[in-house]
C-alpha positions in Angstrom: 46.8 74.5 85.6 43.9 76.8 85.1 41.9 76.8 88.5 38.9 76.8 86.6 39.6 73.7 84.1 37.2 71.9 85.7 34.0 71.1 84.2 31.2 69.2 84.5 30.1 69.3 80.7 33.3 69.8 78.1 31.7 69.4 75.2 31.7 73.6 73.8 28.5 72.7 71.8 26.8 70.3 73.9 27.3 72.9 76.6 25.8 75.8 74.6 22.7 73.6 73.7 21.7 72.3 76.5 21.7 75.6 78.4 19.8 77.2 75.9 17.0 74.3 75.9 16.9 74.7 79.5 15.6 78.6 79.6 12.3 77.5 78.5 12.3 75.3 81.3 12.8 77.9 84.0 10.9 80.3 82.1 7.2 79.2 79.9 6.6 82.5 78.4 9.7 81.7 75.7 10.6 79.5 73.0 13.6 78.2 71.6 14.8 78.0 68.1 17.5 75.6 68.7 19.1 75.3 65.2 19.4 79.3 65.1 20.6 79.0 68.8 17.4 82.2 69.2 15.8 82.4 72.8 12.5 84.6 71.8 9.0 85.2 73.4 5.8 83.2 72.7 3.5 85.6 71.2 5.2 88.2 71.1 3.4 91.5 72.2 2.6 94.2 69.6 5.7 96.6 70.9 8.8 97.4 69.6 11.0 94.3 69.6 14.6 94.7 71.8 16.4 92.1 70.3 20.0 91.3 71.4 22.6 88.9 71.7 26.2 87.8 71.6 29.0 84.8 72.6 27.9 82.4 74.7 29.5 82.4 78.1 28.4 85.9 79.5 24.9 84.0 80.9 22.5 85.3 82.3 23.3 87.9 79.2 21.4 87.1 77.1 19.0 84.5 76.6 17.8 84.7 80.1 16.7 88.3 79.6 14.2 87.1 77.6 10.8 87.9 78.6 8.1 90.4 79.1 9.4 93.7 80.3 12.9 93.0 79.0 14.5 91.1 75.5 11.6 90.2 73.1 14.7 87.8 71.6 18.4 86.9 71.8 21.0 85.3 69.4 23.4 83.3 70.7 27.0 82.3 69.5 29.5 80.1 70.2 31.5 80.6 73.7 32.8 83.9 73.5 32.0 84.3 69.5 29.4 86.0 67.5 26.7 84.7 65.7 26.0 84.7 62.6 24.6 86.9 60.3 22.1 84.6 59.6 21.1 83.5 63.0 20.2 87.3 63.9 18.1 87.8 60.6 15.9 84.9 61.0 15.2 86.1 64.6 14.3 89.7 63.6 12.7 88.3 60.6 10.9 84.8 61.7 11.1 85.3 65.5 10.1 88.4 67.0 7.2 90.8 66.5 8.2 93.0 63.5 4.4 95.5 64.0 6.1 98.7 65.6 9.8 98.0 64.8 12.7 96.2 65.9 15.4 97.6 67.9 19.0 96.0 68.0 21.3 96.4 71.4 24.9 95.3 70.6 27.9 95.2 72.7 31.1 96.9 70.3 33.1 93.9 69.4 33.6 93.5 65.8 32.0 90.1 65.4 29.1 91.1 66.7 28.8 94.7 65.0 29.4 93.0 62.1 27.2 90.3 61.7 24.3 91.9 63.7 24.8 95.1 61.4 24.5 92.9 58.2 21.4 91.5 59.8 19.7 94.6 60.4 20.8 95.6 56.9 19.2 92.5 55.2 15.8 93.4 57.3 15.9 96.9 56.1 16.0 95.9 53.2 13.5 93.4 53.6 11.0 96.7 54.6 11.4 96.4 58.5 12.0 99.0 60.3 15.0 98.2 62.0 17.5 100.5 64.3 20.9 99.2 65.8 22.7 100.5 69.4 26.3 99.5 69.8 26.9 99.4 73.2 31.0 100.7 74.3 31.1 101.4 78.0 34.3 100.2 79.1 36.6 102.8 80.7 39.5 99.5 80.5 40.4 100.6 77.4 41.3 104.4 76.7 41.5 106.4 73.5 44.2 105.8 72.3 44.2 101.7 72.3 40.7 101.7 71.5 41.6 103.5 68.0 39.0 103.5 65.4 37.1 100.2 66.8 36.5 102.0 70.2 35.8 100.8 73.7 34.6 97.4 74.4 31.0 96.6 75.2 30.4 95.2 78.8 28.2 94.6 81.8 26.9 98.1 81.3 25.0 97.1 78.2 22.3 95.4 80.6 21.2 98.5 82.3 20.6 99.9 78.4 18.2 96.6 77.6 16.5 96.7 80.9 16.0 100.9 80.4 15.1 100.4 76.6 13.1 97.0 77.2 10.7 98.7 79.6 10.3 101.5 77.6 9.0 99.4 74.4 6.8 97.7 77.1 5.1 100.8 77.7 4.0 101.1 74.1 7.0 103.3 72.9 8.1 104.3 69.3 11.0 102.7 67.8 12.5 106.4 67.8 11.6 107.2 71.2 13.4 103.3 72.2 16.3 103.8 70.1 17.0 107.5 71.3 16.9 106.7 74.8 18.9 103.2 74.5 21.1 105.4 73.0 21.4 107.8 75.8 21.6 105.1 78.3 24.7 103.8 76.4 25.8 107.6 76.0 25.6 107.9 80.4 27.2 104.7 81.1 31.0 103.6 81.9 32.1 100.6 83.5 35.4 98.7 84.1 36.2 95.0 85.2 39.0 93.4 87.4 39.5 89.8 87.5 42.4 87.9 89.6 42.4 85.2 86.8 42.0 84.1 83.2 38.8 81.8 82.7 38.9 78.2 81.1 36.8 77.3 78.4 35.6 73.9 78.2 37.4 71.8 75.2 39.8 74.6 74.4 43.4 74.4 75.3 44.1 77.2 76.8 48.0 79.2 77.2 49.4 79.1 80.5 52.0 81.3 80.6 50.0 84.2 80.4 47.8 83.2 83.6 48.4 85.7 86.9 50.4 85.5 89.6 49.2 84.8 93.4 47.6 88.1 94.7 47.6 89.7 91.0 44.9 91.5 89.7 44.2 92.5 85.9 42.3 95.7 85.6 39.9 96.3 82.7 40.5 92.9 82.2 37.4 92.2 79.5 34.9 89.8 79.0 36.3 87.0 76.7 39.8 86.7 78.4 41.1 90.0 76.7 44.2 91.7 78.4 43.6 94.3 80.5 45.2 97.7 80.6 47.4 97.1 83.6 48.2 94.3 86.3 49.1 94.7 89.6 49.3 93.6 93.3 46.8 95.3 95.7 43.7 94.8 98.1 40.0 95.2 97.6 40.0 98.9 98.5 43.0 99.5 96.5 41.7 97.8 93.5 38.2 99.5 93.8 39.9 102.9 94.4 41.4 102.3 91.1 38.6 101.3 89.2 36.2 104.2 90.3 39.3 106.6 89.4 39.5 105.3 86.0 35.9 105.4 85.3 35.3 109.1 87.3 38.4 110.9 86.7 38.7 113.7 84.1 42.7 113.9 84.8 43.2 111.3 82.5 42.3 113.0 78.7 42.8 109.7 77.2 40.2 107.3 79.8 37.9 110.2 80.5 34.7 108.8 78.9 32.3 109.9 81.9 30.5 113.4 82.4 29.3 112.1 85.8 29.6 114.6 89.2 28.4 114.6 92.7 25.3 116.4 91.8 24.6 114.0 89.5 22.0 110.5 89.8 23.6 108.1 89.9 22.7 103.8 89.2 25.4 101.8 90.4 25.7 97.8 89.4 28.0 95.4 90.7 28.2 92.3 88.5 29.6 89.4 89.3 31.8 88.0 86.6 30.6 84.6 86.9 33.3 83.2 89.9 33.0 85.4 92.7 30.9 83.8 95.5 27.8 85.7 96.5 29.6 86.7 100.1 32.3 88.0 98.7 30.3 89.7 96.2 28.5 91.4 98.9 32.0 92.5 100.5 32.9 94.2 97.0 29.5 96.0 96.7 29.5 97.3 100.2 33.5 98.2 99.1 32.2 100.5 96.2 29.3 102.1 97.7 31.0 103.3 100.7 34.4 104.4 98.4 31.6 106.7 95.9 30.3 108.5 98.8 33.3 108.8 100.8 35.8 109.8 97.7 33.0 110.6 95.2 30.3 112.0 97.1 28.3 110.0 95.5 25.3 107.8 96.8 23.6 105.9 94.5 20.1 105.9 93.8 20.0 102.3 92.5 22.3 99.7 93.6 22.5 96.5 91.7 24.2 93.9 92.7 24.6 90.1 91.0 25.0 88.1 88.2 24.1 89.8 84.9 26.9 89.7 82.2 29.9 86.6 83.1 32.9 85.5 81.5 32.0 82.2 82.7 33.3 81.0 85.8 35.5 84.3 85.8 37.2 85.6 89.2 36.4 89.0 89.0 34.0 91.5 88.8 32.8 94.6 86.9 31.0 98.3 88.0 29.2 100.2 85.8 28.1 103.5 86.9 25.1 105.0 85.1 24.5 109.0 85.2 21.0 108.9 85.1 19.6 111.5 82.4 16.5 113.0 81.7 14.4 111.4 78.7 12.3 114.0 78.2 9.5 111.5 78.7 6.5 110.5 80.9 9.0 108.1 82.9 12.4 108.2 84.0 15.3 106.1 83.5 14.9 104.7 87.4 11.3 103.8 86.9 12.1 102.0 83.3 15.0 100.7 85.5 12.6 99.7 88.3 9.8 98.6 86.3 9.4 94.4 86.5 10.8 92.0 84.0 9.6 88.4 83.9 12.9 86.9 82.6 14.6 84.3 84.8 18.3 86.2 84.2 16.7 89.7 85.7 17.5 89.6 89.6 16.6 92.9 90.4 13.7 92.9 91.8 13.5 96.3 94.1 10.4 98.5 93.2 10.1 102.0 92.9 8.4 102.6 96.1 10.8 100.7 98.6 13.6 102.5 96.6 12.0 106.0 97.3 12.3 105.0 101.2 16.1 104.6 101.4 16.6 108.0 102.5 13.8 108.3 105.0 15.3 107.2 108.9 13.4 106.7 111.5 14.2 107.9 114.9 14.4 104.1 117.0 14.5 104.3 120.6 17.3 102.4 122.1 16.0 99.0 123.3 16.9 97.2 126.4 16.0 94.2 127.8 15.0 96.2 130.8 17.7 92.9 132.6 20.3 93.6 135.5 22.9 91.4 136.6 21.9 91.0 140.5 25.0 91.5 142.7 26.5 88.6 144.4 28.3 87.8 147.4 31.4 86.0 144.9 34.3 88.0 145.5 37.4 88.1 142.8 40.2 90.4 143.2 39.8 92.4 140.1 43.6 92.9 139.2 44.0 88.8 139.1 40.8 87.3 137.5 41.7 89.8 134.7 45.2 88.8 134.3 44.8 85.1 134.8 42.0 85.3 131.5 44.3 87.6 129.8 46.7 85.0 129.8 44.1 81.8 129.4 43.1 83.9 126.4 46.2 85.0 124.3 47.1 81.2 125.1 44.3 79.9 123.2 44.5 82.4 120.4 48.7 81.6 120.0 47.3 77.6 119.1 44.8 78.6 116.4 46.7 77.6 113.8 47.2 73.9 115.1 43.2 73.9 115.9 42.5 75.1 112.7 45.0 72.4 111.2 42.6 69.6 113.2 39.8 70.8 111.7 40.6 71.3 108.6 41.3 67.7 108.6 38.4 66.2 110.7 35.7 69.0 110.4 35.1 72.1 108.1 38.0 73.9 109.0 36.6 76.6 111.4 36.8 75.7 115.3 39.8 77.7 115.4 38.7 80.9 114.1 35.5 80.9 115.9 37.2 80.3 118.9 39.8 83.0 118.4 37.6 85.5 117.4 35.3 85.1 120.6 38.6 85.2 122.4 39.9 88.6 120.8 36.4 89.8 121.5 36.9 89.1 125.6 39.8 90.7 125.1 38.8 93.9 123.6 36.0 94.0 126.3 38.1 93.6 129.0 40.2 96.3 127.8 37.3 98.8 128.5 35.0 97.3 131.1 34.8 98.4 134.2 37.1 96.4 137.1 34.1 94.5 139.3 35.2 92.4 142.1 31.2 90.6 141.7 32.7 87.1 139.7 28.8 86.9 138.8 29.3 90.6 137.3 32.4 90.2 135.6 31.3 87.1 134.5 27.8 87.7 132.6 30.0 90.1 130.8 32.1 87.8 129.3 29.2 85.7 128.7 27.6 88.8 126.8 30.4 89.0 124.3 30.2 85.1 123.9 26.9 84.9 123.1 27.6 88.0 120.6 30.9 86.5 119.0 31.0 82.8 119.1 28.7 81.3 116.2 28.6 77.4 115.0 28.3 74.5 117.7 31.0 75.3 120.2 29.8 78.9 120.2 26.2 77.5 121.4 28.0 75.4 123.6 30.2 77.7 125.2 27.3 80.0 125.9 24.6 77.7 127.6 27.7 75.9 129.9 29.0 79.7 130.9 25.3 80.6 131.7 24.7 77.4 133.7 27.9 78.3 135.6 26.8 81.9 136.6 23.4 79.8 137.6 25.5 77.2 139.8 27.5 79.8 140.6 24.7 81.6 142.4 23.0 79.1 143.8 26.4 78.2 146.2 27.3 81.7 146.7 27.4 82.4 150.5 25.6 84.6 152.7 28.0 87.7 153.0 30.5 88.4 150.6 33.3 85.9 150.5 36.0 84.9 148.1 35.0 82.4 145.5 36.5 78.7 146.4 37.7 75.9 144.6 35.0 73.5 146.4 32.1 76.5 144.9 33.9 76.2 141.4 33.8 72.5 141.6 29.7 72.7 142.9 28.9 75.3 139.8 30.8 73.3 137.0 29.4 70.1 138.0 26.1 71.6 137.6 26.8 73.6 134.4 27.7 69.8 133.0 24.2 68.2 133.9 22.6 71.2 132.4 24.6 71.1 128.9 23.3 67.3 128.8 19.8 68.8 128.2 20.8 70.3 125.2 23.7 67.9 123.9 23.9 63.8 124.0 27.8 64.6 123.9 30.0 62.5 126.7 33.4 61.4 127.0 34.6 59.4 124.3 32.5 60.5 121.6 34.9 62.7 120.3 34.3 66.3 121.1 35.8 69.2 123.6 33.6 66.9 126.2 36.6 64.9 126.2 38.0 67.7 128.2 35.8 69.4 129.9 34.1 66.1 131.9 38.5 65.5 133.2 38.4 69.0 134.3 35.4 69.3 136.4 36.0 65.9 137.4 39.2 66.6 138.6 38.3 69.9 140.0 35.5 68.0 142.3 37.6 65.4 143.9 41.1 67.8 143.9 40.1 71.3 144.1 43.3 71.6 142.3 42.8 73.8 138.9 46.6 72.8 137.8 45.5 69.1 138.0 42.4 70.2 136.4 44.0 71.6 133.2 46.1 68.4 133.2 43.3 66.3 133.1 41.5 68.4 130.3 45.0 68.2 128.1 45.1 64.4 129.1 41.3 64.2 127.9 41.9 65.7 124.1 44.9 63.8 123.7 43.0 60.6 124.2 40.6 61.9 121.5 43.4 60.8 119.0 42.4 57.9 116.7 38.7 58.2 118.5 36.1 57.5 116.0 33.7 60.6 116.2 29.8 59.8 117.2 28.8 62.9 117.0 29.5 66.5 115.2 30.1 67.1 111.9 33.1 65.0 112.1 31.0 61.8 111.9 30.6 63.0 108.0 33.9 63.4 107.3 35.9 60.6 105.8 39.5 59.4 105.5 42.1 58.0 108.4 42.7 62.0 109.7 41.3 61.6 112.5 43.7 58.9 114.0 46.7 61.6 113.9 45.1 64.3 115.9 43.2 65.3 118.3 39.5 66.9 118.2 39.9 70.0 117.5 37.5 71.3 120.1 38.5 69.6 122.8 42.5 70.9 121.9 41.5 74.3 122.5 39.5 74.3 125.3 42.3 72.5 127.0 44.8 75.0 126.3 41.9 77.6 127.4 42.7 75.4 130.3 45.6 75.4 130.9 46.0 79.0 130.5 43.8 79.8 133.0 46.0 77.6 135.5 49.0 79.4 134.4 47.3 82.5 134.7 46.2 81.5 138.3 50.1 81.0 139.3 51.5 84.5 137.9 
């Protein structure tokens, strides 16, 4: 099963109409010629035109880069298949402003050079002036495959609209728009990856062909088209690959680009439709840092987001541009930078803030100007070190059972968060100086808490640990002394009434209360921490078939939460318990 079969609208035509009657909607300066499937502009300006277009499927391209600054029109296909001939005349003919000249941008697939070409013929001969840019930036497909039909058009196509859109906007000739389009496409290579085939609605689509777990197809193209190779690797791997195929002059058959380190150079990242916008963040910061540490490289312009999809694809394209000279009043970053009011355009950086990247200011360091005030709580260094050490590698060895809980009652991530402020302690204790001041050594454990530890339980954690170092010192003795039980005992039960301020959370309502009231409890009447941690493990068991009042848990629904315990409560138990272990060792 394709994992992205799922639609909400399966209907291939229904789909592509709608969508294109909604643009309008999101944007009033354009029309919509919906039997000709044509996005234009309302009044078109007297300028050259850009128009543009393709399959459906590669939104926001092109439709929604419609709009002053940008597309003055765009034709739109089937999913992933050209329109027609006549679709494209009628919009340079009936639909855009024909004054100064129309200017085609078309990505090299032979649908599309086809039909758009006979368009543009049938204009010319019509008596408009009408040039024609085929757009082939992909470094997926070398020489040799590519043949007489030549590389592939892809995300790099936008940057030449944006570049030649701008430039018409500024009052341009149609010579001056088609030669530097042209140059733009001539300075431009890309390549795409994607980790799986895409589904498109009401087709039936092979399965045999679909890649395996952890498999990646690079210069994979835009309507499901193979790639030139497929293979197992990470993110750096994979992006190392990709910038080799599009840089590299080894290669005689894949060398397409004349780009060096002494070159300018625009980078964009585009999200091929299915790539979260985390994780596309993760890739961009991936790229950058592989061009200037491999390359030597850094980018005048990064762009990064959703311009050209395969429609819900997993994957994502770079396209590096080598910025030229035009031999014009502007440049190629400030027809680039210039604003475009179409609702697909999401780069919205000006030329101004771009021209500050490099500047750094000098920042003095900042401190709170805050000491921790020495105490009279004495620890033996050696032992309060071990006995976490062990409390903490004890919680981190159950994560995947609180995890498991979670995943079933909450939103999966207790566990993580409560390992990774435990590796944090962990690495801190490794370097931090031995104190034998508890309140010392503990504010430090509370300053890597407060750093670590996100969500609920992370708040949680923090404002109990820093009511504790508060209790802590208000019983600490005269002269130094060792810290007791009976002083624990004072602290936590004071830490508990000060977490009630912030939190209506009590025993029984289902959360790591249900452990931590037995263990301070315990610890009050006992002064016994191994009867302590019992409690606390007795307390999140109970929490087994408890009906959550509170948390995010009180959303969730299903019968889960009768098999296991809250997830919370688990792990700070076996923080528990660890520590009592650790106290015995």
């Amino acid at each position: 099963m394709f994992p992205a079969a799922k639609h909400f609208i399966h209907d291939p035509t229904h789909l592509v109409t709608t969508a294109l009657l909604s643009i309008p909607r999101t944007n009033p300066s354009v029309q919509c010629d919906i039997e000709n499937k044509i996005i234009y502009r309302k009044n078109g300006a007297s300028q050259v035109s850009i128009v543009s277009g393709g399959g459906s499927g590669h939104e926001p391209s092109f439709a929604s880069f419609v709009g002053a600054g940008l597309l003055s029109g765009a034709v739109a296909g089937t999913i992933f298949a050209s329109p027609s001939a006549e679709q494209v005349r009628r919009c340079i003919l009936h639909r855009v402003n024909k004054e100064k000249g129309v200017l085609v941008v078309v990505m090299n697939y032979t649908g599309d050079v086809l039909n758009f070409g006979m368009a543009v013929e049938k204009a010319r001969a019509a008596g408009i002036e009408v040039d024609m840019v085929v757009v082939g930036d992909d470094a997926g497909v070398g020489r040799a495959k590519g043949g007489k039909v030549g590389r592939r058009g892809i995300a790099g196509t936008v940057l030449v609209q944006k570049i030649a859109g701008a430039l018409a906007a500024k009052g341009a000739s149609l010579k001056d728009v088609t030669r530097i389009a042209q140059l733009v496409a001539d300075n431009t290579v890309s390549i795409g990856s994607s980790l799986s085939h895409v589904h498109v609605p009401g087709r039936r689509e092979p399965e045999e062909d679909e890649l395996k777990e952890g498999e990646v197809e690079i210069g994979m193209g835009i309507h499901n088209e193979a790639g030139s190779e497929r293979k197992s690797t990470d993110l750096p791997g994979l992006v190392k690959t990709m910038l080799s195929h599009c840089l590299s002059t080894a290669d005689q058959d894949r060398s397409f680009s004349k780009i060096t380190e002494k070159d300018e150079v625009v980078l964009l990242v585009n999200n091929l439709g299915g790539v979260s916008p985390l994780e596309l963040g993760g890739i961009t910061n991936e790229v950058v840092e592989q061009l200037s540490e491999t390359h030597k490289m850094r980018p005048v312009r990064v762009l990064s987001g959703t311009f050209m999809t395969s429609l819900n694809g997993l994957g994502f394209s770079i396209s590096l541009l080598r910025v030229a000279d035009t031999g014009l009043g502007s440049s190629m970053l400030e027809l680039l930078d210039a604003p475009a009011e179409a609702s697909g355009w999401s780069a919205a950086i000006s030329s101004g803030t771009w021209a500050k990247q490099g500047e750094v200011k000098k920042q003095e360091e900042q401190t709170d100007g805050e000491e921790i005030q020495p105490s009279n709580l004495r620890v033996e260094p050696a032992l309060a070190k071990s006995t976490l050490v062990t409390a903490l590698n004890r919680l981190i060895s159950v994560e995947p059972d609180v995890t498991k809980y979670d995943t079933i009652v909450g939103d999966g991530d207790c566990g993580i968060g409560l390992k990774r402020g435990a590796e944090s302690i962990l690495k801190m204790l490794e370097t931090a100086k031995d104190t034998d001041d508890l309140l010392i050594f503990l504010n430090h454990i509370i300053q890597v808490v407060e750093v670590s530890m996100d969500g609920t339980s992370g708040a949680i954690y923090a404002i109990f640990l820093n009511a504790l170092a508060h209790g802590l010192r208000q019983n600490s003795p005269t002269s130094p002394q060792p810290v007791t039980p009976g002083i624990w005992a004072k602290a936590l039960d004071s830490s508990l009434k000060a977490l009630g301020k912030y939190t209506p959370a009590k025993p029984g309502d289902r959360t790591l209360m249900d452990a931590l009231y037995p263990f301070v409890e315990t610890l009050s009447k006992t002064e016994s921490i191994d009867e302590a941690a019992r409690a606390a493990q007795e307390g999140a068991q109970g929490t087994k078939g408890m009906k959550a009042s509170l948390g995010r848990t009180v959303y969730v629904g299903g019968e889960g939460f009768q098999e296991v315990p809250d997830p919370g409560a688990h792990g700070l138990a076996e923080l528990l318990l660890g520590l009592s272990d650790g106290m015995k060792k």
